[in-house]
C-alpha positions, 0 to 999 in steps of 0.5 A, a space after each residue: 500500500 501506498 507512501 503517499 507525501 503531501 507537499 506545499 508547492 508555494 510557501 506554505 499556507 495552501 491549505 495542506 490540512 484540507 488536503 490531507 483531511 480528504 484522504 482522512 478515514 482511509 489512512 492509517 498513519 499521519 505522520 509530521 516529519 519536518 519543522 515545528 509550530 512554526 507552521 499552522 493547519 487550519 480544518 473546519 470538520 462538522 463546522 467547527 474550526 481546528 488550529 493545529 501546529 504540531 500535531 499531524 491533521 491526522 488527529 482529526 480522524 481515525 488514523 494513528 498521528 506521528 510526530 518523526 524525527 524531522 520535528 522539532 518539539 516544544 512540549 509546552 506547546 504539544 501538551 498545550 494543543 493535546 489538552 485543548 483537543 481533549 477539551 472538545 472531545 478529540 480523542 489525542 491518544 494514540 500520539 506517538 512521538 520519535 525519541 530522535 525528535 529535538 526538543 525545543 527549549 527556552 534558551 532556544 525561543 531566546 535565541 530567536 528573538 534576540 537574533 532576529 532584533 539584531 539583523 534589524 533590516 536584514 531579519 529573516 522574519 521568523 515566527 520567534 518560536 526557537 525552531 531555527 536555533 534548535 535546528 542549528 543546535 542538531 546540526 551543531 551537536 549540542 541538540 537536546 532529543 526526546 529520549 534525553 528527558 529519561 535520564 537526567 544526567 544525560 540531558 544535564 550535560 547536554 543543556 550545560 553545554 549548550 548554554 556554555 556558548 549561548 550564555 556568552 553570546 546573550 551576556 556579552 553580544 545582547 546584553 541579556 542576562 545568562 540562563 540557568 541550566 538548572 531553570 531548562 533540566 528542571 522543565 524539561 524533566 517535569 515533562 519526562 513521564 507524561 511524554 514516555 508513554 508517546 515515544 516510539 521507534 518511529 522508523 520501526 512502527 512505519 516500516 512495519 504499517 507499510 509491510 502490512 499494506 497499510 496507509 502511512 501519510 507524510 505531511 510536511 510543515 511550510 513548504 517547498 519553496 521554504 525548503 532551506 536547500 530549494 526555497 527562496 534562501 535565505 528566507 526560508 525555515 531552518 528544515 527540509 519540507 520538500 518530499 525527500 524530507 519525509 524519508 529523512 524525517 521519519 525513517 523510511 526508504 524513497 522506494 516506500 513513496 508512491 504519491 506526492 501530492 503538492 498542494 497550490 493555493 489558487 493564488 499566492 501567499 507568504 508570510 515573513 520576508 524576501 521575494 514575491 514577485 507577484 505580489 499585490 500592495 494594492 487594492 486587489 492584495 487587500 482584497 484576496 487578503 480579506 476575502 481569504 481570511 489571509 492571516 497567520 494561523 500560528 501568528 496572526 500576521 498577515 499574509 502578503 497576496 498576490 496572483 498565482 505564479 505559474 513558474 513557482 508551481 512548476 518548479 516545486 512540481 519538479 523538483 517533488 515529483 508531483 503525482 497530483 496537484 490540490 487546488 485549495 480556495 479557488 472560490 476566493 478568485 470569485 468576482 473578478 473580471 479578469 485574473 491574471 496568472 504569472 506565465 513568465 518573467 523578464 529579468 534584466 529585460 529577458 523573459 524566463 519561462 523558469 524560476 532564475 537560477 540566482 536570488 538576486 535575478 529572482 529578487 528583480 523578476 517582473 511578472 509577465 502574465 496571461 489574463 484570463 476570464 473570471 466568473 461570478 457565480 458563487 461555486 462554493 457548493 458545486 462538488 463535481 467539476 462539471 458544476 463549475 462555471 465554463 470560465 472556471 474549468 477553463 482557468 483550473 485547466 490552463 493552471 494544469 497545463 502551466 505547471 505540468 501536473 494534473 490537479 486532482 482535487 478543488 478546494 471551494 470552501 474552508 469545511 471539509 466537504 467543500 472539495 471536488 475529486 477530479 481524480 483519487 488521491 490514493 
C-alpha cells in the first residue's frame, strides 16, 4: 500500500490540512516529519474550526498521528494543543512521538528573538518560536532529543553545554542576562513521564504499517519553496519540507513513496520576508487578503497576496515529483473580471519561462502574465467539476497545463466537504 507525501508547492499556507483531511478515514498513519509550530493547519470538520501546529491533521480522524524525527518539539506547546483537543472531545491518544525528535527549549525561543532584533533590516522574519536555533543546535551537536528527558544526567550535560556558548553570546553580544541550566533540566524533566508513554521507534512502527499494506501519510510543515536547500534562501525555515524530507524525517526508504501530492493555493501567499514577485500592495492584495481570511494561523500576521505564479508551481512540481496537484480556495478568485496568472518573467529585460537560477535575478523578476476570464457565480457548493462555471474549468485547466501536473482535487470552501475529486488521491 501506498507512501503517499503531501507537499506545499508555494510557501506554505495552501491549505495542506484540507488536503490531507480528504484522504482522512482511509489512512492509517499521519505522520509530521519536518519543522515545528512554526507552521499552522487550519480544518473546519462538522463546522467547527481546528488550529493545529504540531500535531499531524491526522488527529482529526481515525488514523494513528506521528510526530518523526524531522520535528522539532516544544512540549509546552504539544501538551498545550493535546489538552485543548481533549477539551472538545478529540480523542489525542494514540500520539506517538520519535525519541530522535529535538526538543525545543527556552534558551532556544531566546535565541530567536534576540537574533532576529539584531539583523534589524536584514531579519529573516521568523515566527520567534526557537525552531531555527534548535535546528542549528542538531546540526551543531549540542541538540537536546526526546529520549534525553529519561535520564537526567544525560540531558544535564547536554543543556550545560549548550548554554556554555549561548550564555556568552546573550551576556556579552545582547546584553541579556545568562540562563540557568538548572531553570531548562528542571522543565524539561517535569515533562519526562507524561511524554514516555508517546515515544516510539518511529522508523520501526512505519516500516512495519507499510509491510502490512497499510496507509502511512507524510505531511510536511511550510513548504517547498521554504525548503532551506530549494526555497527562496535565505528566507526560508531552518528544515527540509520538500518530499525527500519525509524519508529523512521519519525513517523510511524513497522506494516506500508512491504519491506526492503538492498542494497550490489558487493564488499566492507568504508570510515573513524576501521575494514575491507577484505580489499585490494594492487594492486587489487587500482584497484576496480579506476575502481569504489571509492571516497567520500560528501568528496572526498577515499574509502578503498576490496572483498565482505559474513558474513557482512548476518548479516545486519538479523538483517533488508531483503525482497530483490540490487546488485549495479557488472560490476566493470569485468576482473578478479578469485574473491574471504569472506565465513568465523578464529579468534584466529577458523573459524566463523558469524560476532564475540566482536570488538576486529572482529578487528583480517582473511578472509577465496571461489574463484570463473570471466568473461570478458563487461555486462554493458545486462538488463535481462539471458544476463549475465554463470560465472556471477553463482557468483550473490552463493552471494544469502551466505547471505540468494534473490537479486532482478543488478546494471551494474552508469545511471539509467543500472539495471536488477530479481524480483519487490514493
Amino acid at each position: 500500500m501506498p507512501g503517499i507525501v503531501v507537499v506545499g508547492a508555494q510557501w506554505g499556507d495552501e491549505g495542506k490540512g484540507k488536503a490531507t483531511d480528504q484522504l482522512g478515514d482511509r489512512v492509517d498513519y499521519t505522520v509530521r516529519y519536518s519543522g515545528g509550530n512554526n507552521a499552522g493547519h487550519t480544518l473546519v470538520v462538522n463546522g467547527e474550526k481546528y488550529a493545529l501546529h504540531l500535531l499531524p491533521s491526522g488527529i482529526l480522524n481515525d488514523s494513528v498521528p506521528v510526530i518523526g524525527n524531522g520535528v522539532v518539539v516544544d512540549l509546552d506547546v504539544l501538551f498545550e494543543e493535546i489538552d485543548g483537543l481533549n477539551a472538545r472531545g478529540v480523542d489525542t491518544s494514540k500520539l506517538i512521538i520519535s525519541a530522535n525528535a529535538h526538543v525545543i527549549t527556552e534558551y532556544h525561543k531566546v535565541m530567536d528573538k534576540v537574533t532576529e532584533r539584531f539583523l534589524g533590516n536584514r531579519r529573516i522574519g521568523t515566527t520567534g518560536r526557537g525552531i531555527g536555533p534548535a535546528y542549528s543546535d542538531k546540526i551543531n551537536r549540542l541538540g537536546i532529543r526526546i529520549q534525553d528527558l529519561f535520564d537526567e544526567n544525560i540531558l544535564r550535560q547536554k543543556v550545560e553545554a549548550a548554554l556554555e556558548q549561548k550564555n556568552h553570546l546573550l551576556v556579552k553580544v545582547y546584553n541579556r542576562r545568562a540562563i540557568e541550566a538548572n531553570e531548562i533540566v528542571e522543565t524539561l524533566l517535569g515533562h519526562a513521564e507524561r511524554v514516555r508513554p508517546m515515544v516510539a521507534d518511529v522508523t520501526r512502527v512505519l516500516n512495519n504499517a507499510l509491510d502490512a499494506d497499510q496507509v502511512v501519510l507524510f505531511e510536511g510543515a511550510q513548504a517547498h519553496h521554504l525548503d532551506v536547500d530549494h526555497g527562496t534562501y535565505p528566507y526560508v525555515t531552518s528544515s527540509n519540507p520538500i518530499a525527500a524530507g519525509a524519508c529523512t524525517g521519519s525513517g523510511v526508504g524513497p522506494l516506500r513513496i508512491n504519491r506526492v501530492i503538492g498542494i497550490a493555493k489558487a493564488y499566492t501567499t507568504r508570510v515573513g520576508e524576501g521575494p514575491f514577485p507577484t505580489e499585490l500592495l494594492d487594492a486587489d492584495g487587500e482584497k484576496l487578503r480579506t476575502d481569504g481570511a489571509e492571516f497567520g494561523t500560528t501568528t496572526g500576521r498577515n499574509r502578503r497576496c498576490g496572483w498565482f505564479d505559474a513558474l513557482v508551481v512548476e518548479a516545486a512540481a519538479t523538483a517533488n515529483s508531483f503525482t497530483d496537484i490540490f487546488l485549495t480556495k479557488l472560490d476566493i478568485l470569485t468576482g473578478w473580471e479578469k485574473i491574471p496568472v504569472c506565465v513568465a518573467y523578464e529579468v534584466n529585460g529577458e523573459r524566463t519561462d523558469t524560476l532564475p537560477l540566482t536570488q538576486t535575478d529572482f529578487h528583480h523578476a517582473v511578472p509577465v502574465y496571461e489574463f484570463l476570464d473570471g466568473w461570478t457565480e458563487d461555486i462554493s457548493g458545486c462538488r463535481s467539476f462539471e458544476e463549475l462555471p465554463a470560465n472556471t474549468q477553463a482557468y483550473v485547466r490552463r493552471l494544469e497545463e502551466l505547471v505540468g501536473c494534473r490537479i486532482s482535487g478543488i478546494g471551494v470552501g474552508p469545511s471539509r466537504e467543500q472539495a471536488i475529486m477530479l481524480h483519487e488521491l490514493l
